[in-house]
Steps between C-alpha positions, in 0.01 A plus 500: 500500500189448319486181222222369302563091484493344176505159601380313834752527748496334811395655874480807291235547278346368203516668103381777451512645869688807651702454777760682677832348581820590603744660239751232505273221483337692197783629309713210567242152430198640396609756209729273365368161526152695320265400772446871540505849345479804656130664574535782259139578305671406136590113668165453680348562142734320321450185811161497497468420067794251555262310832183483265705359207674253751079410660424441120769257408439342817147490497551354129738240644279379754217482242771260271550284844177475585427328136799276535369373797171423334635329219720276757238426738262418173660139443707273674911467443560093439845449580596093344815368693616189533307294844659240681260243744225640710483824242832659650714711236834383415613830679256829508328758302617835632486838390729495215268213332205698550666774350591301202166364445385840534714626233382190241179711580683785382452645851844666661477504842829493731506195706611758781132605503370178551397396812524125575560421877666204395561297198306254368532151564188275390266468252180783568343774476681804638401899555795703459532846549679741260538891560412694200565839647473709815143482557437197205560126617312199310413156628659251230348137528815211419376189396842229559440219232643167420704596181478148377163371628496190283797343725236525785251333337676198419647473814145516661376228240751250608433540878111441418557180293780357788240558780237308351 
């Protein structure tokens, strides 16, 4: 049997091509899961407008993406959090708080897409990755602040008066 593929399938083919398979395998997954139509001249017409419509959107997403990923490698994310001695967080900034400080950005990014190998845990400067889209990932820059740096300062003031 003879089928056009509408959709990428695997150790098959990719969209668009025609491939022959065997008429169970066609009939019973491919026809009805709509990875495939049968090669007939009307569908290969009717395939090929529905691919270039499907490369447009696509090629328009990408283009979306790769602005996104501009605008977040543009300027630095500051997290503030609260910082115990020796600049270690009171916990960790993970992927969730990233995402939320993204979305006071009015960014909305799923933390599922960001990339962190593991949380953060002091004060710093930190790349993390987030994937935009298939072929779109951006380089965000974290900056981890002291969210209350005037209890720091005192605290350093009172070891510089006892040492002297």
């Amino acid at each position: 049997m003879k089928v056009i593929l509408r959709d990428d399938v695997k150790d098959l083919g990719r969209a668009g091509d025609t491939v022959s398979v065997a008429e169970g395998y066609g009939r019973n997954y491919l026809l009805p899961k709509k990875l495939a139509v049968v090669a007939s001249v009307p569908n290969v017409k009717r395939l090929e407008q529905e691919l270039n419509g499907k490369k447009g959107r696509e090629r328009r997403v990408a283009r979306d993406a790769q602005g996104l990923a501009d605008r977040l490698a543009a300027e630095p994310l500051i997290i503030a959090t609260n910082v115990g001695e020796g600049g270690k967080l009171f916990g960790s900034v993970t992927s969730a708080d990233i995402e939320q400080a993204l979305a006071a950005r009015h960014i909305e990014i799923d933390k599922r897409k960001i990339e962190m190998e593991d949380a953060i845990k002091t004060v710093g400067t930190y790349t993390v990755t987030v994937k935009l889209h298939a072929d779109v990932t951006a380089q965000v820059t974290v900056q981890v602040v002291d969210k209350n740096p005037a209890a720091a300062a005192p605290a350093k003031a009172e070891d510089a008066k006892t040492e002297k």
